[in-house]
KEZAKE-86608 format. One record per atom (N, C-alpha, C, O): x, y, z; residue in three letters. Coordinates in steps of 0.2 Angstrom, whole numbers, plus 5000, padded with zeros to 4 digits. Each point is the difference from the previous one (the first is absolute). Example, Ala and Ser with C-alpha at 12.3 -4.5 7.8 and 13.67 -1.06 7.14 Angstrom:
# KEZAKE-86608
506649725039ALA
499650065000ALA
500450065000ALA
500549995003ALA
499350064993SER
500450065001SER
499650055003SER
500350065001SER
# end
This chain:
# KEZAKE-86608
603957535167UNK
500349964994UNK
499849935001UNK
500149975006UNK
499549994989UNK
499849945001UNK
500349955000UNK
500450014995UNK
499749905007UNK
500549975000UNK
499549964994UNK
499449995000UNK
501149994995UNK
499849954995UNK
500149915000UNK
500549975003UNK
499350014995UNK
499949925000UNK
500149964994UNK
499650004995UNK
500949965004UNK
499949954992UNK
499649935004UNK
500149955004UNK
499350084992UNK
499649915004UNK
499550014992UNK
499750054997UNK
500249885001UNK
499849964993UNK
500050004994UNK
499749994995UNK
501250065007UNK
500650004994UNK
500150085000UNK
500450014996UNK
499350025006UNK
500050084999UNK
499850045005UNK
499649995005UNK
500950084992UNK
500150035006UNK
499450055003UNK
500050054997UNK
499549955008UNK
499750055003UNK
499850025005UNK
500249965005UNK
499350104997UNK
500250015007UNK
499749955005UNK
499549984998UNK
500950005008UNK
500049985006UNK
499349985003UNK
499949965003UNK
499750124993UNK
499349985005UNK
499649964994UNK
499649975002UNK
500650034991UNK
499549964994UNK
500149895003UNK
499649954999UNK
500850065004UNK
500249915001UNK
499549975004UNK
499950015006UNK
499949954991UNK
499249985002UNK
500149924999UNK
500149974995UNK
500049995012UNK
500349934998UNK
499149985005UNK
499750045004UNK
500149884992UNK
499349965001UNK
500049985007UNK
500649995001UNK
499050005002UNK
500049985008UNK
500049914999UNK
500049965005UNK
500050034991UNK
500349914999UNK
500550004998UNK
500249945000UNK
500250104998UNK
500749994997UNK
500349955005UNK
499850005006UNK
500749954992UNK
500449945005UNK
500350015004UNK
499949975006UNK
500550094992UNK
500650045005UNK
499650035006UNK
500250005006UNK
499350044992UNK
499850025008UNK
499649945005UNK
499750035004UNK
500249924995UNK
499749955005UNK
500549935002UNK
499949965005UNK
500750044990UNK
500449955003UNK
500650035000UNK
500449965002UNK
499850084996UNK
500550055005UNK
500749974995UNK
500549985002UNK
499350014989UNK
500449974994UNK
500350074997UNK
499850034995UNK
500649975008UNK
500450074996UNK
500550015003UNK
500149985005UNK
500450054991UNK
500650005001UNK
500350085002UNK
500350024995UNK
499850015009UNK
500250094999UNK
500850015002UNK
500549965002UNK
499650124996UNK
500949985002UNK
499650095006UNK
499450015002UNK
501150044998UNK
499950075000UNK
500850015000UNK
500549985003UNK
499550094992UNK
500450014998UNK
500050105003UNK
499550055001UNK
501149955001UNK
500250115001UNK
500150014993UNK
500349974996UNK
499450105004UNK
500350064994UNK
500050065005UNK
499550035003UNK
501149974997UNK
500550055005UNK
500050054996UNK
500049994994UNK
499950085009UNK
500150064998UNK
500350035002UNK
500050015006UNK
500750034989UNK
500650035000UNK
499950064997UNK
500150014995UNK
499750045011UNK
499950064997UNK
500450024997UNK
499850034995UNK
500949975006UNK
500650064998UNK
500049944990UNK
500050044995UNK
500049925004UNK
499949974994UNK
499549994996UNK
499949984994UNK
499550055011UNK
499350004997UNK
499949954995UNK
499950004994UNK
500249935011UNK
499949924997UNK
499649985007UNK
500150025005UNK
499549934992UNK
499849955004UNK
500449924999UNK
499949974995UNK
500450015009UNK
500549944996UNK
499549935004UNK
499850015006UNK
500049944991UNK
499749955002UNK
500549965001UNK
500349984995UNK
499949985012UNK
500249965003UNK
500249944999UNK
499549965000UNK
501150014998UNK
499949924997UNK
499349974996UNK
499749945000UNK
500250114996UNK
499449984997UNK
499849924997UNK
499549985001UNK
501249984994UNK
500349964999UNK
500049965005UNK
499549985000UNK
500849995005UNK
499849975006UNK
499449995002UNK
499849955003UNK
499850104997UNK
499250015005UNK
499549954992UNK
499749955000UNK
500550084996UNK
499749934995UNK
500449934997UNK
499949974994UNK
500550025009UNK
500449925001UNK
499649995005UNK
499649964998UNK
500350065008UNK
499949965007UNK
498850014997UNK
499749955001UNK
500250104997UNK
499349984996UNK
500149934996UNK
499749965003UNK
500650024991UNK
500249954998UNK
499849935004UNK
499749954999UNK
500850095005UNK
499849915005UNK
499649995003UNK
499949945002UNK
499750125001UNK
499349985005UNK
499549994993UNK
499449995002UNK
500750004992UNK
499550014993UNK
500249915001UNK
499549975001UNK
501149994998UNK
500049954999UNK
499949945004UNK
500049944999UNK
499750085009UNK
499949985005UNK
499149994998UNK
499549965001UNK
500450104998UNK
499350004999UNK
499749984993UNK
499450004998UNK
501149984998UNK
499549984992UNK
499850054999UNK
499450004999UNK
500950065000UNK
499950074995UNK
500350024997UNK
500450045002UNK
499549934990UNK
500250024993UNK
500050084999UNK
499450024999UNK
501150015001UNK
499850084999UNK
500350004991UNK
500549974999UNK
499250064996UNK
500350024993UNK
500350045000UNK
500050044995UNK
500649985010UNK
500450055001UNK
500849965001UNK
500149955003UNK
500350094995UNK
500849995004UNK
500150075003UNK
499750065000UNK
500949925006UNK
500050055006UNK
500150074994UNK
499750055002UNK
500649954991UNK
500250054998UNK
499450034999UNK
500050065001UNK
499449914997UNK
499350034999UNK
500150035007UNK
500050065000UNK
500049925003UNK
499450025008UNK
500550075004UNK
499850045003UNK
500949954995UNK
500450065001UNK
499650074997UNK
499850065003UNK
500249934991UNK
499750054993UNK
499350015004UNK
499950055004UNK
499849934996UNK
499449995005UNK
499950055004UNK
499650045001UNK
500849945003UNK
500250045009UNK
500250094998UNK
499850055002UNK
500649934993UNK
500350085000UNK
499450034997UNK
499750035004UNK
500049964989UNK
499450024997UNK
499550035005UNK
499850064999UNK
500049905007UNK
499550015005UNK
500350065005UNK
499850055003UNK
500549944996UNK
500550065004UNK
500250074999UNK
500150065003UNK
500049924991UNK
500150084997UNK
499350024998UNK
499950065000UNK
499849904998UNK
499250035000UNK
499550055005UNK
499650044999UNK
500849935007UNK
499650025007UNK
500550064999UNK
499650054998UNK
500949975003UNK
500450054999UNK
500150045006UNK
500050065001UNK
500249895004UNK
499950045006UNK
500750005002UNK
500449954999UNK
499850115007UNK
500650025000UNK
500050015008UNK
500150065002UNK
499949885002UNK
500149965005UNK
500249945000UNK
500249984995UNK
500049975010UNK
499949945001UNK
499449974999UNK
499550035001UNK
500549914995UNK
499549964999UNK
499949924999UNK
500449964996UNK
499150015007UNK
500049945000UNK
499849964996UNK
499449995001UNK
500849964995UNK
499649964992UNK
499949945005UNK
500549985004UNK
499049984995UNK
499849934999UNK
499749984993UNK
499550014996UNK
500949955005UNK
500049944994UNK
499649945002UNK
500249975005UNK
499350014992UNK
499749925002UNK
499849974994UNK
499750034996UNK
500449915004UNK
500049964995UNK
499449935005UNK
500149975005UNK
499350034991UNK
499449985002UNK
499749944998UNK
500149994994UNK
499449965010UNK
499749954995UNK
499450054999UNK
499750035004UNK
500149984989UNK
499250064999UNK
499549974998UNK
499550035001UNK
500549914997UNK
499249974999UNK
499750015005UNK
500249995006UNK
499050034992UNK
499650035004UNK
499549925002UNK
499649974997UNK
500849995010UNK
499649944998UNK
500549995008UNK
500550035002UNK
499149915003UNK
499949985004UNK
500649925000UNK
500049974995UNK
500250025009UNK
500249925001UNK
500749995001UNK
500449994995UNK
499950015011UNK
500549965003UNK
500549994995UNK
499849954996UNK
500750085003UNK
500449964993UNK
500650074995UNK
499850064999UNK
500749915000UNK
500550044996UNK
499949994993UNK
500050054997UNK
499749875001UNK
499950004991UNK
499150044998UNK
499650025004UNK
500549974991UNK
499750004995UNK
499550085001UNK
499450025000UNK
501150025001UNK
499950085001UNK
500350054996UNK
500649974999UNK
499450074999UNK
500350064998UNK
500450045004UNK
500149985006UNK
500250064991UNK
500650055004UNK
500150064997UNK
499950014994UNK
500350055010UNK
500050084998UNK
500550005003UNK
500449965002UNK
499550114999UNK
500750065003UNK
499750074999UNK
499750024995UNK
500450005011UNK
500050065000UNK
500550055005UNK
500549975003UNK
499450084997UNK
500850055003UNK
499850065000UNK
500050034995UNK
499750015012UNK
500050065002UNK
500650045001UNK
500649975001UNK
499350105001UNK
500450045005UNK
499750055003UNK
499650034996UNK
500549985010UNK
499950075003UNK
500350015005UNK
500349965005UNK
499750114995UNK
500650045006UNK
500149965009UNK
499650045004UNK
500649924998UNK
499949985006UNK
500850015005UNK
500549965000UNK
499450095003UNK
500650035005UNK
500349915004UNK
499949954997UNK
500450055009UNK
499949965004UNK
499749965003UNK
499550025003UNK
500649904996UNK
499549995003UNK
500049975006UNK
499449995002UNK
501250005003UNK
500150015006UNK
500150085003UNK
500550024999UNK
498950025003UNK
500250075001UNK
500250035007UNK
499850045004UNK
500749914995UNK
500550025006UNK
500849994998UNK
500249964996UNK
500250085009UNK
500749995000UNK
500249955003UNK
500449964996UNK
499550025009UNK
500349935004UNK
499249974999UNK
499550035000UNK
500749904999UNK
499049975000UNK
500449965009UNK
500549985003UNK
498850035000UNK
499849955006UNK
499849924996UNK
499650004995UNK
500749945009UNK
499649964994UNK
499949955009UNK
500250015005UNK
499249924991UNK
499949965004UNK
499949944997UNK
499849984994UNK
500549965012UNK
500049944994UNK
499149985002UNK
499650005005UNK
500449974988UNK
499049975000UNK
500249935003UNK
500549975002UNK
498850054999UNK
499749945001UNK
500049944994UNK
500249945002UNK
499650084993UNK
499849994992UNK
500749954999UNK
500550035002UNK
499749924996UNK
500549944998UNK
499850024993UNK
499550014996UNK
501249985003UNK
500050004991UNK
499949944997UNK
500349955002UNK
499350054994UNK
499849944997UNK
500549944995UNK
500250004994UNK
499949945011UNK
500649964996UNK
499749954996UNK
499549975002UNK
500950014992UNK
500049974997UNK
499550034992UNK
499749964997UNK
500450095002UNK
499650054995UNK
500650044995UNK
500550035001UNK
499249964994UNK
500650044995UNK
500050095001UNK
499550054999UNK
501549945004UNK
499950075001UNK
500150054994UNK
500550004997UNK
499050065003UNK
499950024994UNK
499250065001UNK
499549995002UNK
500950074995UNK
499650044999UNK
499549984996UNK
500050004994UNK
499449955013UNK
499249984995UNK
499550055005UNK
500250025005UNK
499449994993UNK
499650055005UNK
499749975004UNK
499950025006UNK
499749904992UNK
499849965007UNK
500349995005UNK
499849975005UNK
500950044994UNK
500349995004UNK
500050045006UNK
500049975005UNK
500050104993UNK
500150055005UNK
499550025006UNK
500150045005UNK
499449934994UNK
499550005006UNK
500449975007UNK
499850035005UNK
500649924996UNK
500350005007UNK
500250065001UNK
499850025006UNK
500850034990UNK
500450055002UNK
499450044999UNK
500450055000UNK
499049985000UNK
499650045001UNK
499649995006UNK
499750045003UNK
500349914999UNK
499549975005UNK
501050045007UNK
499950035005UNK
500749954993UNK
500350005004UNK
500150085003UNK
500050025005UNK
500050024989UNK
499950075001UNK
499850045002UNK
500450055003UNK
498849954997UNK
499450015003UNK
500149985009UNK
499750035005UNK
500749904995UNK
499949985008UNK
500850085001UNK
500150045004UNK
500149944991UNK
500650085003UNK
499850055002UNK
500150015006UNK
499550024989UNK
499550065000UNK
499650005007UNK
499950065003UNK
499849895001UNK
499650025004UNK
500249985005UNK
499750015006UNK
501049964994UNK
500350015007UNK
500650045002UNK
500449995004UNK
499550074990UNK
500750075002UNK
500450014995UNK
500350054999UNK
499849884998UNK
500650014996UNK
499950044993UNK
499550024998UNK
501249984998UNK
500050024994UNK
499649954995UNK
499650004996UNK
501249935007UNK
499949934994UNK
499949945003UNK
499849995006UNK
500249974990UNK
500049935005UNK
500549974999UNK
500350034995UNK
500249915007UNK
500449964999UNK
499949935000UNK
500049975005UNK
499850014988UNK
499749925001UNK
500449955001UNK
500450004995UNK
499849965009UNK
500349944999UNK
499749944997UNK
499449985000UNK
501149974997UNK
499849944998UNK
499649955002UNK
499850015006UNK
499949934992UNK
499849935006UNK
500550005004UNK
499949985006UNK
500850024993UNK
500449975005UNK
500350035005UNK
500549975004UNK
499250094996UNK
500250065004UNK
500750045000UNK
500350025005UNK
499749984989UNK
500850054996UNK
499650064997UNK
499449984998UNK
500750075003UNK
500050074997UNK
500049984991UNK
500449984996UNK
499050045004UNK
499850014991UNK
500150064995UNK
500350014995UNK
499350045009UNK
499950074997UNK
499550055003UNK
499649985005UNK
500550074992UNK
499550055003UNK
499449974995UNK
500049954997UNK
499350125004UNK
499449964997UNK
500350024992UNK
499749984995UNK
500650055004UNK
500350044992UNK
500550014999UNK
500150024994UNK
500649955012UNK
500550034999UNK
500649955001UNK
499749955003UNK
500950044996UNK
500449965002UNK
500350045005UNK
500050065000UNK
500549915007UNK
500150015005UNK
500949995000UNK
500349954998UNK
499950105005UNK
500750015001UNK
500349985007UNK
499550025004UNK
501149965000UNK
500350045004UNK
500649995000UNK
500349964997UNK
500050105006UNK
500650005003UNK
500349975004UNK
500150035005UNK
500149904995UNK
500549985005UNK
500749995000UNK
500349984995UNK
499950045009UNK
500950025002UNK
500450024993UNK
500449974997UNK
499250105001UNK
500250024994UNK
499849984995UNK
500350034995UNK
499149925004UNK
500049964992UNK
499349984999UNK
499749985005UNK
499950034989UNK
499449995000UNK
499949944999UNK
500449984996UNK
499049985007UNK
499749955001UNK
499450004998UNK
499650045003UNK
500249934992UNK
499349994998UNK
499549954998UNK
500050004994UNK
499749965008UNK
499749954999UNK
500149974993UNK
499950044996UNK
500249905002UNK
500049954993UNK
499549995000UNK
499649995004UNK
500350004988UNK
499349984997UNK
499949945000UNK
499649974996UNK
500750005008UNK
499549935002UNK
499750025009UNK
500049955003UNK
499850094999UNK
499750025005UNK
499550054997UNK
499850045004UNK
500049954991UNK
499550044996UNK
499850084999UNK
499550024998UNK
501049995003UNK
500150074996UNK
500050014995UNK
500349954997UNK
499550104998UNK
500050014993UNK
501050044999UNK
500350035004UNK
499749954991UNK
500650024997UNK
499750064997UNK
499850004995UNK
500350055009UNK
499850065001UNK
500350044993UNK
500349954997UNK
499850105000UNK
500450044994UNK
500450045004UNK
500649995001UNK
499050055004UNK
500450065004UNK
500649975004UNK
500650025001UNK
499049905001UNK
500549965005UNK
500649994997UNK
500550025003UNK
499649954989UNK
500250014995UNK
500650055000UNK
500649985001UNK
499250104999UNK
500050055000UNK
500750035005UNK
500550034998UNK
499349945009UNK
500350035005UNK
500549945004UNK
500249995006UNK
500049974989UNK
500549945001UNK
500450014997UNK
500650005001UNK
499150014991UNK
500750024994UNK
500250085003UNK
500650014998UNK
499250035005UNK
500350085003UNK
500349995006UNK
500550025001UNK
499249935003UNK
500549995007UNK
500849964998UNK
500650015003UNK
499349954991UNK
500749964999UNK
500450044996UNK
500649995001UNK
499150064994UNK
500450024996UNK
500350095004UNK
500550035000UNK
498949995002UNK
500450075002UNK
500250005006UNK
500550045001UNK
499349935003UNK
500149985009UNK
500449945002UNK
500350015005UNK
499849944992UNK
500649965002UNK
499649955002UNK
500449965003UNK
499150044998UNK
499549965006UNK
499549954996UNK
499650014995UNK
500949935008UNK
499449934996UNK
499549985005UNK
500250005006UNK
499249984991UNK
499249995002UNK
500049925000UNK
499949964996UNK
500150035012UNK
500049905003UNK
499349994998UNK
499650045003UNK
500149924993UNK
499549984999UNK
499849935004UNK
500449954998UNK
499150055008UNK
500049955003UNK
499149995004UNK
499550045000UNK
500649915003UNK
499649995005UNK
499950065008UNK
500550015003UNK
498950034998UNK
500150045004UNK
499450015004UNK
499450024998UNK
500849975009UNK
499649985007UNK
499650085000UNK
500250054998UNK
499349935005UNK
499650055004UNK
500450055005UNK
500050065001UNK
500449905002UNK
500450045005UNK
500450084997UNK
500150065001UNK
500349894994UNK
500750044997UNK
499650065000UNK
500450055001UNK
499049974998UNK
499750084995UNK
500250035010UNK
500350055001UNK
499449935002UNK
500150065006UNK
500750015004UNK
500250025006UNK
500349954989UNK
500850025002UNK
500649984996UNK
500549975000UNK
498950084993UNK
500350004993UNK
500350075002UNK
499750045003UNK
501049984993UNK
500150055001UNK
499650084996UNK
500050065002UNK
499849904993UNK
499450044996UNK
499749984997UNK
500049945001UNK
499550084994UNK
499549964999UNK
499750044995UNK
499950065001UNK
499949914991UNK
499650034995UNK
499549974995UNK
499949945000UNK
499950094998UNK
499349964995UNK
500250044994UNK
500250065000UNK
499849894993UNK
500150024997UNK
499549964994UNK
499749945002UNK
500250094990UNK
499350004998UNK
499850084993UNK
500050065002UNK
499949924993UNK
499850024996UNK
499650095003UNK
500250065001UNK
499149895002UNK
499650075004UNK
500450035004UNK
500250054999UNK
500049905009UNK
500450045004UNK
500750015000UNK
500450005005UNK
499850014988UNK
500550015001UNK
500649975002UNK
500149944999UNK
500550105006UNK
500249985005UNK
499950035006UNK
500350055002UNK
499349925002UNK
499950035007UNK
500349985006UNK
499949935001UNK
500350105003UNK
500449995007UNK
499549985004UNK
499450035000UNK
500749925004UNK
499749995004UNK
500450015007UNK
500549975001UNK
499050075004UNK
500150015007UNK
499849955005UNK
500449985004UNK
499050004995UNK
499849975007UNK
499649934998UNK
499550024996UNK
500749915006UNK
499549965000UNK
499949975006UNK
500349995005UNK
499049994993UNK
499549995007UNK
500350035008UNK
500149985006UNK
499950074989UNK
500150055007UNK
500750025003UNK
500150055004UNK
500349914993UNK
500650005003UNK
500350064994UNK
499750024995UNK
501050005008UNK
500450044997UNK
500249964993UNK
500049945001UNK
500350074993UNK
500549974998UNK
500950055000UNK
500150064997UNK
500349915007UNK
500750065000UNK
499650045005UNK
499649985005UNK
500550094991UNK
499950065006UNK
499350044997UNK
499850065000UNK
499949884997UNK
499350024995UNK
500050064996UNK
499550024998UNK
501150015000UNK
500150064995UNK
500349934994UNK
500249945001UNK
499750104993UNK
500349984992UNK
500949985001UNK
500350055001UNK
499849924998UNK
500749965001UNK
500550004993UNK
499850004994UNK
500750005009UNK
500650034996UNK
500049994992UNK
500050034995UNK
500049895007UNK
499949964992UNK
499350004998UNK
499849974994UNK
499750055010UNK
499349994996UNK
500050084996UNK
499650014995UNK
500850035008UNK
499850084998UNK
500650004994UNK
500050054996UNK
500349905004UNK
500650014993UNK
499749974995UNK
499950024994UNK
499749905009UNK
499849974991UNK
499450064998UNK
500050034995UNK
499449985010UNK
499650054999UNK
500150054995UNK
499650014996UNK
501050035004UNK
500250054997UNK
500149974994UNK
499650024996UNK
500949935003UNK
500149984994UNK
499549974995UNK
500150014994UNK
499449965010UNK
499649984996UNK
499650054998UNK
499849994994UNK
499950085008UNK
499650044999UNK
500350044992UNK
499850024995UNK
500949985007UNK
500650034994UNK
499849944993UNK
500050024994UNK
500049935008UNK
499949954996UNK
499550004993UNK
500049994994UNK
499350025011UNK
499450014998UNK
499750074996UNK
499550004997UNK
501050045005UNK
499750044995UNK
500650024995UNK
500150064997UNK
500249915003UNK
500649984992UNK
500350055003UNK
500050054997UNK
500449955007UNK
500550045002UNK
500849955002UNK
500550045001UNK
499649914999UNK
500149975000UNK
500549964992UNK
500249955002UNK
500050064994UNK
500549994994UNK
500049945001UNK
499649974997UNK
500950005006UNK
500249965000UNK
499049935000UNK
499849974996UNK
500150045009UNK
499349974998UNK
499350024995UNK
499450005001UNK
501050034994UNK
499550044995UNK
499449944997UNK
499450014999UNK
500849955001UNK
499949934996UNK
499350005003UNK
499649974997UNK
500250055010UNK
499449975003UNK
499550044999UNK
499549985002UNK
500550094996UNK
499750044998UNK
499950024995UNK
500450024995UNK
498849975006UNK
499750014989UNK
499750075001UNK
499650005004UNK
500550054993UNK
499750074999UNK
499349994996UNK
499950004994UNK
499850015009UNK
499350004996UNK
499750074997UNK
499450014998UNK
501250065002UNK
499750054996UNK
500649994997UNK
500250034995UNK
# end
């Protein structure tokens, strides 16, 4: 079954998208993307896409950061998202990106005097941490300070660069900190722990993205679990005698974390309250959930 694509204004397959090797966006890294889940709900035989409505508010703003006029409102790009989706027709989980682009086929340093697209795929993509507990490590790689935080893509070259050093030294992820040496994020993910009962997670003035999922699993721990989320400054140390520890994130989901830089976290098994929000959030995401129906768009 093939994944379909809306890119310059209409819908076609995946493999017809043919963008100019000058286009702006692939050489100065001017574009804005979100990525979005379509959860698949066998017993409802729905795919429901995930805070759809937020993931294009938070596009909105990496668009106004960067001077990118889109002729859309979020309600277009909604209608959008489903249309592409239901065209692909596929009857797994799947993953949409959305990117909002500079397209002039032209050369030179600079936000004005350029054009602007949109485009938005999907295809089927399972996990993308493919593991139960991730092993993670903190980089080397400093997160870049004083830069607008915001799904732009030039941006992401630090957290790939930090990844890859993950990758080749054992781990699953990486965990970047700031210039000032506070806990920022994973290279994709926001970072949880459990201390003395209570999750603790970095604020967004230590450069973290205000994540959707992160979003996600603060409104489920306060409202179903009783458990409110210290949003603070957090040392390097706290992660190797945190009581537990999670990444959380569109792609990965919610995932537990067992061991960093080698060390155990707890008894390096999935911890009491990371296996309750887990739960809940997974019920969440494929519209099982009532009470949080509202986050779930059905695209058949």
């Amino acid at each position: 079954m093939p994944s379909y694509v809306y890119y310059q204004k209409k819908i076609m397959p995946l493999e017809e998208a043919k963008m100019g090797v000058m286009t702006h966006c692939i050489h100065y890294g001017t574009a804005a993307f979100e990525g979005i889940r379509g959860n698949w709900n066998a017993a409802k035989k729905q795919i429901f896409l995930f805070r759809l409505k937020e993931h294009y508010e938070r596009l909105f703003k990496g668009c106004r950061i960067l001077r990118i006029d889109l002729p859309y409102t979020i309600e277009d790009l909604n209608r959008i998202t489903v249309d592409v989706v239901r065209q692909c027709g596929f009857k797994e989980d799947v993953y949409v990106r959305p990117v909002a682009y500079k397209s002039t086929e032209g050369l030179g340093v600079r936000l004005h005097n350029l054009d602007a697209d949109f485009f938005v795929f999907a295809f089927p993509w399972g996990r993308y941490l493919d593991v139960d507990k991730a092993r993670c490590g903190v980089s080397s790689w400093r997160f870049p300070k004083e830069i607008a935080r915001a799904k732009l893509t030039g941006l992401y070259i630090t957290n790939a660069l930090a990844k890859t050093e993950a990758i080749e030294n054992g781990f699953d992820e990486g965990i970047m900190l700031n210039a000032d040496g506070y806990i920022a994020e994973g290279t994709g993910e926001n970072l949880f722990l459990v201390i003395d009962g209570k999750l603790v997670t970095p604020g967004s003035y230590d450069g973290c993205l205000m994540g959707i999922t992160r979003d996600t699993v603060i409104k489920l721990a306060k409202n179903e679990l009783g458990i409110e989320t210290i949003e603070r400054h957090v040392d390097r140390v706290e992660l190797y005698s945190a009581e537990e520890c999670f990444l959380t994130g569109t792609a990965a989901h919610l995932t537990p974390v067992a061991e960093i830089d080698r060390r155990k976290i707890g008894s390096g098994e999935t911890g009491k309250i990371t296996r309750q929000l887990q739960k809940l959030y997974f019920e969440a995401i494929q519209g099982n959930l009532s009470k949080y129906s509202e986050w779930c768009t059905p695209a058949y």
